[in-house]
C-alpha positions as CSV (number, residue, x, y, z in Angstrom):
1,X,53.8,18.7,36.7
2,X,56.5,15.6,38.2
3,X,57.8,13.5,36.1
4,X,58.4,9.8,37.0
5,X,61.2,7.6,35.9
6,X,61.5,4.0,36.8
7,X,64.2,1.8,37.0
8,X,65.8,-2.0,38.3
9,X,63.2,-4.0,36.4
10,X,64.5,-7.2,34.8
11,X,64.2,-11.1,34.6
12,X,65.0,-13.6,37.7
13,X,64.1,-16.6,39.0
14,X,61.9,-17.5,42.0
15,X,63.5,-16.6,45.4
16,X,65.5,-14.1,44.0
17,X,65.4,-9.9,44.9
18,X,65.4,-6.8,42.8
19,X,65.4,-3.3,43.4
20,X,63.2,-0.5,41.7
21,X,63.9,2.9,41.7
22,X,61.4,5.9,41.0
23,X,62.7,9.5,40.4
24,X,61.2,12.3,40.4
25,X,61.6,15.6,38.6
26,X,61.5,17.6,41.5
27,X,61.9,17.4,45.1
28,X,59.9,14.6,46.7
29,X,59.7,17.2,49.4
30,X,57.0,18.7,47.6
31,X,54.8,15.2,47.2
32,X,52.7,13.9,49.9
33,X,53.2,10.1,48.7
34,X,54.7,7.8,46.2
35,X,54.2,4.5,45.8
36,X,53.9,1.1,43.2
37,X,51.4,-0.3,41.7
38,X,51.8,-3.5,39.1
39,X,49.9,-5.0,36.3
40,X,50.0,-8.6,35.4
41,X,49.2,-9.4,31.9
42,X,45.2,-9.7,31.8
43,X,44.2,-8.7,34.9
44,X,44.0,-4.8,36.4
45,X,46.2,-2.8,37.9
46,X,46.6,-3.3,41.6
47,X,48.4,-1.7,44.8
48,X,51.7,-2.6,46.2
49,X,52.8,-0.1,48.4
50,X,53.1,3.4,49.4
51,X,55.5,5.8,51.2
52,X,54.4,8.9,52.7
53,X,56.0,12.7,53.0
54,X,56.5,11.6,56.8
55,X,58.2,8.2,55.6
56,X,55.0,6.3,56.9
57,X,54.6,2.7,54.8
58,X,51.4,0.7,53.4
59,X,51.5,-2.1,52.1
60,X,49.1,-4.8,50.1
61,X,48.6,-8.2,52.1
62,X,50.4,-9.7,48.7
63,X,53.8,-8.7,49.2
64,X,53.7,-7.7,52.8
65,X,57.0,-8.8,54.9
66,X,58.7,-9.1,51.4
67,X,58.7,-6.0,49.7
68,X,60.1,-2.5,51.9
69,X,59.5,0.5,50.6
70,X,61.8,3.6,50.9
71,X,62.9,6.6,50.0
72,X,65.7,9.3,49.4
73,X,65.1,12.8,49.8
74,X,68.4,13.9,48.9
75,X,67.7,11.7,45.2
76,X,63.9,12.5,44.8
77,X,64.0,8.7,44.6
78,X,61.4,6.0,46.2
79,X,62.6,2.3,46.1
80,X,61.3,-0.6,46.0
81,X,62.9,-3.6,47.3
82,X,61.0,-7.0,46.5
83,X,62.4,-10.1,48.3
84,X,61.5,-13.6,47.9
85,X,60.1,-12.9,43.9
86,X,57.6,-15.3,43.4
87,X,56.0,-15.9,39.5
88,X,52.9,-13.9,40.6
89,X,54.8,-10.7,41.2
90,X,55.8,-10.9,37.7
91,X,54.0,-7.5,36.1
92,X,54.7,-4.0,35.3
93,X,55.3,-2.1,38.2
94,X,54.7,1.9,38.1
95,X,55.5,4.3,40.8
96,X,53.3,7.2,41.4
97,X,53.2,10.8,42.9
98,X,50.3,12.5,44.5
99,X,51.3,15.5,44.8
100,X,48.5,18.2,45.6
101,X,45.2,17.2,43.9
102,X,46.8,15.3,41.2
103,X,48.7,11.7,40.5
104,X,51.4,10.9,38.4
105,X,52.8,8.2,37.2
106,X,56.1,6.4,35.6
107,X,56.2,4.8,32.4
108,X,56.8,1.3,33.7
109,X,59.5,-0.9,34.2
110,X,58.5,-5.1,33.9
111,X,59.5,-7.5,36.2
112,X,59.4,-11.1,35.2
113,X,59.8,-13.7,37.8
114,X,60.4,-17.5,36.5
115,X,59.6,-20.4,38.6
């Protein structure tokens, strides 16, 4: 079992940068990836990036060249850092964990972007 906890969500305007933060329970060692995924209000839950064991990145066309993902192994804690917020990142972003055959997932943390 890993448990997830998210942080860094907020409110901001348009242009503006935030920081999430996803720890895990145990060492991130142990999980082959973590990532985000966000949820607008009405519409499903999509892909933003991913992080590998090996500290390889993915990342949806969407947000690509503005959001970085990270980690830090000595933390258990993946980041994400979203530049240049626009309204249409506003969502609830949730990190995950694969870890084996399984995924696991945070409890949320909303981000609201204002234009």
């Amino acid at each position: 079992q890993v448990q997830l906890v998210e942080s860094g969500g907020g409110l901001l305007q348009a242009g503006g940068s935030l920081r999430l933060a996803c720890t895990a329970s145990i060492s991130i060692f142990s999980i082959n990836s973590m990532g985000w995924f966000r949820q607008a209000p009405g519409k499903q839950r999509e892909w933003v990036a991913t992080i590998t064991s090996t500290s390889s990145t993915n990342y949806a066309d969407s947000v690509k060249g503005r959001f970085t993902i990270s980690r830090d192994n000595a933390k258990n804690t993946v980041y994400l850092q979203m530049n240049s917020l626009k309204p249409e990142d506003t969502a609830v972003y949730y990190c995950y964990a694969n870890r084996m055959v399984a995924r696991y997932w945070g409890q949320g943390t909303q981000v609201t972007v204002s234009s």
